[in-house]
Steps between C-alpha positions, in 0.01 A plus 500: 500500500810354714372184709625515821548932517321513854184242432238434250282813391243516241420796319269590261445818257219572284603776254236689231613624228261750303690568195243471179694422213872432671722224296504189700851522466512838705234336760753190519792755558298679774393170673891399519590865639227491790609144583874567492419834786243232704810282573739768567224668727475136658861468505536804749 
């Protein structure tokens, strides 16, 4: 997040994900993908 881009704002995300026997390494990939479309979506 850019300090000073219109004021302080906190936001928090709570994401499930149901996937029985998924490689951590896929999950890690996954968690990186939804974070990298929460900033741009924040970005807007």
């Amino acid at each position: 997040m850019v300090a000073g881009a219109g004021g302080a704002r906190e936001v928090r995300v709570a994401i499930t994900v149901n996937a029985p026997g998924a490689e951590p390494q896929a999950l890690a990939q996954s968690s990186r993908q939804v974070a990298r479309a929460v900033r741009a979506a924040l970005a807007e």
